[in-house]
VOGU-3710 file (C-alpha; in Angstrom, 3 decimals, decimal comma):
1> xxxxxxxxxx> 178,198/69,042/131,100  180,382/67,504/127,982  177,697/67,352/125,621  178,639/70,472/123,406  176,058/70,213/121,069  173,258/70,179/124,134  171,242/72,690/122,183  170,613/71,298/119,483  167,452/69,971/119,684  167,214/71,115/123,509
11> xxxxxxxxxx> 164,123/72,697/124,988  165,350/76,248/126,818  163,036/77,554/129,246  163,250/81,414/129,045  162,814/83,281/132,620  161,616/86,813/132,703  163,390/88,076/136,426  161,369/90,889/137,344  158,545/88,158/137,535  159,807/84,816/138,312
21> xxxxxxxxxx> 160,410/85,351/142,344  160,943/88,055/144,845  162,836/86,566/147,506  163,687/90,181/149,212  159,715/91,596/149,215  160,053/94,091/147,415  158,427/93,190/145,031  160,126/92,332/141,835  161,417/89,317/140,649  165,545/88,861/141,551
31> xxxxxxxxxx> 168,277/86,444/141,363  168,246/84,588/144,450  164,349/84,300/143,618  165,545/82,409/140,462  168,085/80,505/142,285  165,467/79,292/144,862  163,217/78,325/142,174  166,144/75,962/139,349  164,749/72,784/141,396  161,230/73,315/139,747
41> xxxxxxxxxx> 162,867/74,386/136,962  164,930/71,569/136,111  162,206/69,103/136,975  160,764/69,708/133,752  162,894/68,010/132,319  164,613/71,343/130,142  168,305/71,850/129,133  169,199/75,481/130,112  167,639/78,458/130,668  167,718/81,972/129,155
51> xxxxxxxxxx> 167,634/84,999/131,572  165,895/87,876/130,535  168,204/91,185/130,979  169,189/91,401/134,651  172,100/94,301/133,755  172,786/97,631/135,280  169,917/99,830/133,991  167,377/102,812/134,022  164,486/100,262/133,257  163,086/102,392/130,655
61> xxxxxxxxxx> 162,257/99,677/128,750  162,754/97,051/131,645  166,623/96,221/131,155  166,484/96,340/127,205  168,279/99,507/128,242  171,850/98,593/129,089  173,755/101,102/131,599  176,619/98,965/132,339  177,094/95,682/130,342  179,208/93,641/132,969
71> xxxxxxxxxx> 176,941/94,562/136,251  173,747/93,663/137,719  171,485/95,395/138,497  171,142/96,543/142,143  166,687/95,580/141,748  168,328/91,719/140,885  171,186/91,255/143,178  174,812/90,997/142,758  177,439/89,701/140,618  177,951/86,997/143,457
81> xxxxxxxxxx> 174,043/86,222/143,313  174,511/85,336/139,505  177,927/83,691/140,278  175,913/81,381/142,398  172,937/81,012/140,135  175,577/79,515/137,758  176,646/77,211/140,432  173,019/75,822/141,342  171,962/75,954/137,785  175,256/73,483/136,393
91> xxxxxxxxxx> 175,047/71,565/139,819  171,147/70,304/138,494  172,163/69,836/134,841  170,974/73,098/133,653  172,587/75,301/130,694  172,450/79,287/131,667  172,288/81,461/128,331  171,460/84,835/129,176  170,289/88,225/127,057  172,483/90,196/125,409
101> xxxxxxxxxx> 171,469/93,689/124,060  174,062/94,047/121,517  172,457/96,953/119,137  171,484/99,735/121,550  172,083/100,880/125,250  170,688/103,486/127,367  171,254/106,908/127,273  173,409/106,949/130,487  175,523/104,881/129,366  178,758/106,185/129,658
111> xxxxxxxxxx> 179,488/105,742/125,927  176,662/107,503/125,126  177,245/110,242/127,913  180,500/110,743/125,713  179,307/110,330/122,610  176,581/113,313/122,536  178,933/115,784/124,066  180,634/116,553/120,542  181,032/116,022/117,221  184,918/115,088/117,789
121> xxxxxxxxxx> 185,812/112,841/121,225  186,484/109,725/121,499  182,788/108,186/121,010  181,640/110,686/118,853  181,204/107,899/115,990  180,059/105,353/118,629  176,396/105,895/117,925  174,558/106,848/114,524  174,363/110,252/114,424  173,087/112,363/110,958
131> xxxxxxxxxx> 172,922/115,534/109,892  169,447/116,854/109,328  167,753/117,871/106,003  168,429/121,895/105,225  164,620/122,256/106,256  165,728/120,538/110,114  163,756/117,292/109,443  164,959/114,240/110,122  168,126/112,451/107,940  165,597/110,073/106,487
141> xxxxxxxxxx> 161,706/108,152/106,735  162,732/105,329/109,323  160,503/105,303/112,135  160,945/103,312/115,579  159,714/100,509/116,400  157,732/101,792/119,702  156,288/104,627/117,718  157,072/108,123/115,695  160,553/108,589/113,840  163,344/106,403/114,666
151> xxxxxxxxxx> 165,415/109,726/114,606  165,813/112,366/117,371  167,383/115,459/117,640  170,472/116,404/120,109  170,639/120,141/121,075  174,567/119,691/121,708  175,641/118,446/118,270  173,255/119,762/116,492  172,626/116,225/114,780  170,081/113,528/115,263
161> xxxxxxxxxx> 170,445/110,127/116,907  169,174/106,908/115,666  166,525/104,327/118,253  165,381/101,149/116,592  163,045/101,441/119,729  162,811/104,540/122,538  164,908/107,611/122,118  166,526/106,779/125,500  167,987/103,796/123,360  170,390/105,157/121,016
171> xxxxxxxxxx> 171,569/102,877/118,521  175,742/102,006/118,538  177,185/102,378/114,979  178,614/98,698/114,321  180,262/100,173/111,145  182,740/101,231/113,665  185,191/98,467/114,472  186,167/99,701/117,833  182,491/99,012/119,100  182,471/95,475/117,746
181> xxxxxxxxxx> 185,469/94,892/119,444  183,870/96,710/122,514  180,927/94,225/122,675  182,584/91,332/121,921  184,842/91,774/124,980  181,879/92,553/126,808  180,183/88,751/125,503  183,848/87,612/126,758  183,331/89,140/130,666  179,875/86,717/130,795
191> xxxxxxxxxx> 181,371/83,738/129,113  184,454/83,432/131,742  181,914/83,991/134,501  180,749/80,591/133,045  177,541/81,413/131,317  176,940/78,756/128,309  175,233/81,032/125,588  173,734/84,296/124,781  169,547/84,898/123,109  171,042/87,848/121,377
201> xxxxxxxxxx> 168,256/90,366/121,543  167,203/92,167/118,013  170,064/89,933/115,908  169,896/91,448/113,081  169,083/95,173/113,769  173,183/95,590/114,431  174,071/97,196/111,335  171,782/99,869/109,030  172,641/101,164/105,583  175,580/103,485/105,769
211> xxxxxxxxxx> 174,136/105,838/103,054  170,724/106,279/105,437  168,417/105,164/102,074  164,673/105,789/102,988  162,954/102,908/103,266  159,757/101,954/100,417  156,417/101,946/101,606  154,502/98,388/101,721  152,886/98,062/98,348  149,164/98,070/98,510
221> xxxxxxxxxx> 147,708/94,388/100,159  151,630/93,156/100,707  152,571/91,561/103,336  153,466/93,384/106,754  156,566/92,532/108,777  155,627/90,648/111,894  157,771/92,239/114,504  154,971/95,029/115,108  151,459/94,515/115,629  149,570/95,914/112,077
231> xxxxxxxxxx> 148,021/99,143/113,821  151,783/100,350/114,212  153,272/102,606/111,153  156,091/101,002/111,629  154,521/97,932/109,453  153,643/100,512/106,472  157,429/100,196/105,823  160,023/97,839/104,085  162,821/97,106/105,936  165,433/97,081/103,660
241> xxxxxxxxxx> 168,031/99,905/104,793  167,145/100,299/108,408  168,322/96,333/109,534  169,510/92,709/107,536  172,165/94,324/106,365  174,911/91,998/104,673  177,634/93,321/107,005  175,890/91,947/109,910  177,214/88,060/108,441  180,698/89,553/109,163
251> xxxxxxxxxx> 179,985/90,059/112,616  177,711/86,984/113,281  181,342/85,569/112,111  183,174/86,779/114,536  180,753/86,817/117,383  180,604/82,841/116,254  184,471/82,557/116,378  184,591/83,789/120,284  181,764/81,397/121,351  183,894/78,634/119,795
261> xxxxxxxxxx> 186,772/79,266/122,231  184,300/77,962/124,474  183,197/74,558/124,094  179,635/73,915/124,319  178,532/77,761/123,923  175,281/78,416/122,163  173,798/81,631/120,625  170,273/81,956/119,735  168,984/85,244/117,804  165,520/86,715/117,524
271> xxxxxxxxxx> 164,862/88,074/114,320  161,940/90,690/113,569  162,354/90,921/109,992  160,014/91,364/106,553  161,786/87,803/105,679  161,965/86,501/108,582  162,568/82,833/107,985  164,553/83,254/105,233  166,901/85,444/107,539  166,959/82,717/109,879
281> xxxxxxxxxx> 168,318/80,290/107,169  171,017/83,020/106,205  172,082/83,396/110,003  171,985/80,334/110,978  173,896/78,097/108,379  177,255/77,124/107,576  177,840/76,326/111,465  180,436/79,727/110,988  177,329/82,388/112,230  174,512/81,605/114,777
291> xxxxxxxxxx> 173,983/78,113/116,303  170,283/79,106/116,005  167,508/81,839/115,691  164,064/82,378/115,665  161,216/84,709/114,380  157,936/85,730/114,988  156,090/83,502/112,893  154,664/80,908/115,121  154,915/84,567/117,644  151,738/85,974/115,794
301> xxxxxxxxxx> 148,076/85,532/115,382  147,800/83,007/112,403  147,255/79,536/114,255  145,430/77,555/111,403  146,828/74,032/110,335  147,301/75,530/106,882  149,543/77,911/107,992  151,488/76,185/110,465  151,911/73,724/107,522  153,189/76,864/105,191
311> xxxxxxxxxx> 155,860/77,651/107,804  156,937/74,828/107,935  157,445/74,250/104,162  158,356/77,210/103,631  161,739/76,885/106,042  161,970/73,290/104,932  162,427/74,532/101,444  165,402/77,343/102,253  166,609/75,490/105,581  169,844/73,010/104,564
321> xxxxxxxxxx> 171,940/73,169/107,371  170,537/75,771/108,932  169,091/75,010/112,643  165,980/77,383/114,021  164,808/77,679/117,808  160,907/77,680/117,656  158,294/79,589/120,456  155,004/79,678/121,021  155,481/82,525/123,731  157,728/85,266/125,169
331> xxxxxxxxxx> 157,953/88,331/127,583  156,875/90,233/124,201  153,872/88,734/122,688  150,407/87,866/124,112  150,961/84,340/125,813  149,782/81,386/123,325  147,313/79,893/125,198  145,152/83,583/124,720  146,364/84,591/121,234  145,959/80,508/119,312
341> xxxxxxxxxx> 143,199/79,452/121,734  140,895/82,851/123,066  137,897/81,012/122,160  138,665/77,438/123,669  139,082/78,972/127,377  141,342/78,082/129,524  138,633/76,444/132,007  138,027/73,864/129,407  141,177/72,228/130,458  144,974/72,049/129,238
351> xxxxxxxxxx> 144,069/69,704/125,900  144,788/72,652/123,549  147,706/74,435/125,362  149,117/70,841/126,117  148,684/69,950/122,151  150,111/73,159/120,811  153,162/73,110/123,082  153,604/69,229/121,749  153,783/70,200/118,078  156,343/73,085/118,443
361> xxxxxxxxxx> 158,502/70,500/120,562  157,552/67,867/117,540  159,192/70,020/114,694  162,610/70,241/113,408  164,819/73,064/115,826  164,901/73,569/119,255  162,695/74,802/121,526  162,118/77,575/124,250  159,577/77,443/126,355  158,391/80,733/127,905
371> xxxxxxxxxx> 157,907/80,673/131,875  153,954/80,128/132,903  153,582/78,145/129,505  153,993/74,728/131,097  150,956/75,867/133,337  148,337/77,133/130,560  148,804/80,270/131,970  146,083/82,824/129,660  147,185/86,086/129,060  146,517/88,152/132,335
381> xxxxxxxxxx> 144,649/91,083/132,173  146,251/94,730/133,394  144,100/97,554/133,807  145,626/100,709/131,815  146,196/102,717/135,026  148,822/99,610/135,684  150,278/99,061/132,688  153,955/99,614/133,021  155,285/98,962/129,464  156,342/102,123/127,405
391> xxxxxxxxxx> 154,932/100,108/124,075  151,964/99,992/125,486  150,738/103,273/126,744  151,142/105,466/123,232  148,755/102,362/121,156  146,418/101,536/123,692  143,524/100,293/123,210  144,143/98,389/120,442  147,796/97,243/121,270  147,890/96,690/125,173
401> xxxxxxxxxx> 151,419/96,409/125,022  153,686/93,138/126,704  152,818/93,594/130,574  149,868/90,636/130,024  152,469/88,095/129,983  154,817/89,458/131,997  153,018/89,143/135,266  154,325/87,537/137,806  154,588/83,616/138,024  151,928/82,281/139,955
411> xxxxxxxxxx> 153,704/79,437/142,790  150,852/79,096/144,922  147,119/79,631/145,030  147,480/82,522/147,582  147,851/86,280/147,970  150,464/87,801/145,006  150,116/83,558/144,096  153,110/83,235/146,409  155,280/85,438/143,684  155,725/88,133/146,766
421> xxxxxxxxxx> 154,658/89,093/150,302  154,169/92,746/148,820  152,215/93,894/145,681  154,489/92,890/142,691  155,307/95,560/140,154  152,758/93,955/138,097  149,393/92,622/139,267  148,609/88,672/139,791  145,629/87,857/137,218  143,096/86,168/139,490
431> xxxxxxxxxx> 142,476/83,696/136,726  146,497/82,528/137,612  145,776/81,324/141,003  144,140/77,823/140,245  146,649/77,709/137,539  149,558/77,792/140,017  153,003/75,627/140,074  151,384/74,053/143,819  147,611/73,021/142,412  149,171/71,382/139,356
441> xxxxxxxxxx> 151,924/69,732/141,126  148,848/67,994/143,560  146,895/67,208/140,220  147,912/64,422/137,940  145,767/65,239/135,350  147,285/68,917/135,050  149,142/70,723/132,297  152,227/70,846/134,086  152,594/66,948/134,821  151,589/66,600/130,921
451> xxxxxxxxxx> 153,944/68,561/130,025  156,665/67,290/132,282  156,115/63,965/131,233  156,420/64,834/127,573  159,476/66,778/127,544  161,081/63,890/129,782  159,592/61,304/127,402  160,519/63,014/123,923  164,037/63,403/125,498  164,277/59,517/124,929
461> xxxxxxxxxx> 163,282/60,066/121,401  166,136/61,039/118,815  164,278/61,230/116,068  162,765/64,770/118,029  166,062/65,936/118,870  167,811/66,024/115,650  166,181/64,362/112,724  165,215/65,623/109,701  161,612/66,894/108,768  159,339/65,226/105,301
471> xxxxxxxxxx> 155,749/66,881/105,670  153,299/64,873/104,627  151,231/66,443/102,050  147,360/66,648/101,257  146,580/65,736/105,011  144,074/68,291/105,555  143,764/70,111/109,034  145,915/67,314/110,543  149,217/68,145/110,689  151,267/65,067/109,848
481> xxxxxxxxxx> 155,226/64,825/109,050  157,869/62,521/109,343  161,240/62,650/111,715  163,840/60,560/110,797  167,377/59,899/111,959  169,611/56,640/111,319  168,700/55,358/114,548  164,476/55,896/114,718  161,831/57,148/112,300  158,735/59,034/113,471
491> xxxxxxxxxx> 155,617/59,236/112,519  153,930/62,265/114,260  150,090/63,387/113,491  148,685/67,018/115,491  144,975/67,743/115,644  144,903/71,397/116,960  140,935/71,172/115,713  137,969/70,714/117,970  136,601/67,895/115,878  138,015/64,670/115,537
501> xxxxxxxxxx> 140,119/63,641/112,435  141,024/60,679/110,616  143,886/60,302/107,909  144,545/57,380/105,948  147,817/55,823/106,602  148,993/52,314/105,376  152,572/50,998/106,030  153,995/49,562/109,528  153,626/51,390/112,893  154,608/50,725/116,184
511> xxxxxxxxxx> 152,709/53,081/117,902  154,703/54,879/121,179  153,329/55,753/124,475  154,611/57,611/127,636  154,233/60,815/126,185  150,478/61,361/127,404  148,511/61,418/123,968  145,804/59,123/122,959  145,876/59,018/119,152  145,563/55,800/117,508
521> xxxxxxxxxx> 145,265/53,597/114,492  141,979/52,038/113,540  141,879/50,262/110,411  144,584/51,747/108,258  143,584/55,318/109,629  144,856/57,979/111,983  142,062/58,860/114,593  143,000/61,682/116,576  140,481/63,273/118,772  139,973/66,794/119,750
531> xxxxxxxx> 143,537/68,194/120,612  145,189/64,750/120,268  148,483/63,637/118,972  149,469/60,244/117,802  153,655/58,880/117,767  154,766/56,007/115,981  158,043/54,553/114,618  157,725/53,630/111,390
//
């Protein structure tokens, strides 16, 4: 545990409790079901893991609603069941960063309970409250996230409350020093319970113009932000007032300046934003602000070589310093091996999930790595009279909301795929079952012993971990760019086509193996098949 810098580079896998395992049958993910499972975990190979919210809560919006910041959650466990999740987790060489909802809680919340009652205790100025226009409407055009105006009325004050997200998630006013102070010492409570780093949920939604600006609509054919899907309102809008506002630096500061007291604590952001990787670049140098971020644009439907290759250029170009955290999947977007590869199916085998989970870990950042990814897992399928997820029910059909990759983890091939002894909160796809952690485990050829063998064989590999990234230009639809430290230099070529494709390439290679890919040199060319990579020091 002395390497401080352990995340840099690092490959975080990202746990979702309420589906990882139930070990008290009732049918939701907990704790001890995580604690029982770090074995598997760490013999991928990963550095830490990030715990999706486990807090005190009304699940509303499944623990994204924060009752009680320093308490779990009764559905979970105990404080002593994380205190000894810690314990197993550093005992196997495993990092535990966990969520922290920084920019909203739940409307029980005691602060909030205070807050709404007037216009003049102690938490009055806790939260974002506005008058309304002389006709009643609301303060100003920002809508929420989740659907309608991001404003609602309070019969009490006689003002309206501001939710990024559901109105049972008031937003805290972090113009108001006392509340950075508040959740700082909150951040504190976690890190002396000897957590190593915080995914710091909706980064840079802390802070909203002071002056409540309306927002300008999208010009006609710009682009749309990417933290909502395109049939939502909310993507008509620039965000310019409502979040990424320049006080938030000040607090990334100081938020930055407490993890520091604490040698080897990391912070990773998620950033929904209508720049999103220029945001990341802003947050994320200067080693004074974030350690790293990341953004939804390897989150969302574009898959194509050319614009992986734009993304790429495009951060290159604004990076310097700054260090990002790439995924392919979380607990709010449809899993990857659906949304990039729908029409490849997964019962054509793991080649294309196995070759797009190689190029994220292949670029420049770190890397998380979503629970049920190093399986293939599709995205399940949840009837609408099932669907849990308050984003989901008000755009359905066309948005199904996040419960398709929230379902639970499938262990074995059995009933509730060995998740449960009950019926989980969320139904086991049937498709999951011969995907499971126990069929791949018996199969050498599977996606989870490929991946396994590449994260343990690109952890040998420091040109991965920490070098710098040249793309190589005019390479077509293979992706091809260089890694380079002082120590090794990398050649790596992707082929997320169904064809096979050759690139010239002249110069001298020592190709690498170990890491499960059969790409090769033939005459002075590349020759990648179908969902191949090549790796070669150059």
């Amino acid at each position: 545990m002395q390497n401080n810098d352990w995340w840099k580079g690092g490959v975080i896998y990202q746990i979702y409790p309420r589906s990882f395992m139930d070990s008290n049958g009732d049918g939701i993910g907990d704790l001890p079901g995580i604690t029982e499972k770090l074995d598997y975990v760490a013999s991928l190979g990963v550095d830490g893991i990030w715990l999706s919210p486990f807090f005190t809560s009304p699940m509303k919006d499944f623990g994204y609603d924060v009752s009680d910041y320093r308490d779990v959650d009764p559905l979970f466990g105990t404080l002593d069941d994380f205190r000894a999740l810690v314990a197993k987790a550093h005992d196997l060489g495993l990092r535990v960063t966990i969520d922290q909802v920084l920019s909203h809680t739940a409307e029980e919340h005691p602060w909030f309970r205070e807050s709404r009652q007037s216009r003049d205790n102690a938490k009055a100025d806790w939260y974002v409250w506005a008058d309304p226009k002389p006709d009643g409407t609301p303060p100003n055009n920002w809508l929420s996230i989740f659907g309608g105006s991001a404003w609602t009325f309070d019969s009490r004050r006689q003002q309206y409350y501001l939710h990024n997200f559901l109105t049972s998630q008031p937003d805290l006013n972090f113009h108001n020093p006392d509340v950075r102070q508040a959740q700082l010492d909150n951040m504190r409570f976690w890190l002396d319970l000897g957590v190593d780093g915080f995914r710091l949920d909706t980064v840079n939604f802390y802070f909203h113009n002071a002056a409540l600006t309306d927002n300008p609509p999208v010009p006609q054919g710009g682009a749309k932000t990417l933290g909502a899907p395109a049939t939502n309102p909310y993507t008509w809008q620039q965000h310019v007032h409502d979040l990424s506002q320049p006080e938030n630096l000040l607090f990334l500061q100081d938020l930055r300046r407490l993890l520091d007291e604490y040698p080897g604590a990391t912070s990773v952001g998620e950033i929904g934003d209508d720049h999103p990787l220029e945001r990341m670049a802003e947050y994320t140098s200067g080693n004074d602000k974030l350690h790293m971020a990341y953004t939804f644009d390897l989150l969302n439907t574009p898959r194509s070589p050319a614009y992986i290759r734009e993304v790429i250029e495009r951060f290159r170009r604004i990076a310097g310093d700054a260090w990002p955290c790439w995924a392919l999947s979380n607990h709010d977007v449809v899993r990857s091996a659906t949304r990039w590869g729908a029409e490849k199916g997964v019962e054509e085998g793991p080649d294309y999930p196995k070759v797009i989970l190689a190029m994220q870990m292949a670029l420049r950042g770190s890397v998380c790595l979503y629970q049920g990814e190093e399986l293939g897992l599709p995205e399940a399928e949840v009837p609408f009279e099932r669907i849990q997820d308050p984003y989901g029910i008000p755009f359905w059909p066309e948005f199904k909301g996040r419960d398709g990759c929230r379902t639970p983890m499938v262990w074995q091939q059995a009933p509730q795929g060995g998740f449960s002894e009950v019926e989980p909160w969320l139904p086991v796809d049937e498709r999951h079952l011969p995907l499971s952690v126990a069929q791949q485990e018996a199969d050498k050829g599977s996606m989870l012993q490929a991946m396994r063998r590449f994260i343990c064989w690109r952890r040998e590999q420091p040109a991965l971990l920490k070098g710098d990234l040249e793309l190589l230009q005019d390479t077509g639809d293979m992706l091809c760019w260089i890694r380079r430290t002082p120590e090794q230099t990398l050649l790596v070529a992707i082929n997320l086509t169904s064809v096979e494709l050759t690139q010239p390439y002249n110069g001298p290679v020592k190709l690498l193996d170990g890491h499960g890919f059969n790409g090769t040199l033939i005459n002075e060319q590349i020759v990648l098949p179908p969902y191949q990579a090549l790796f070669a020091e150059i």
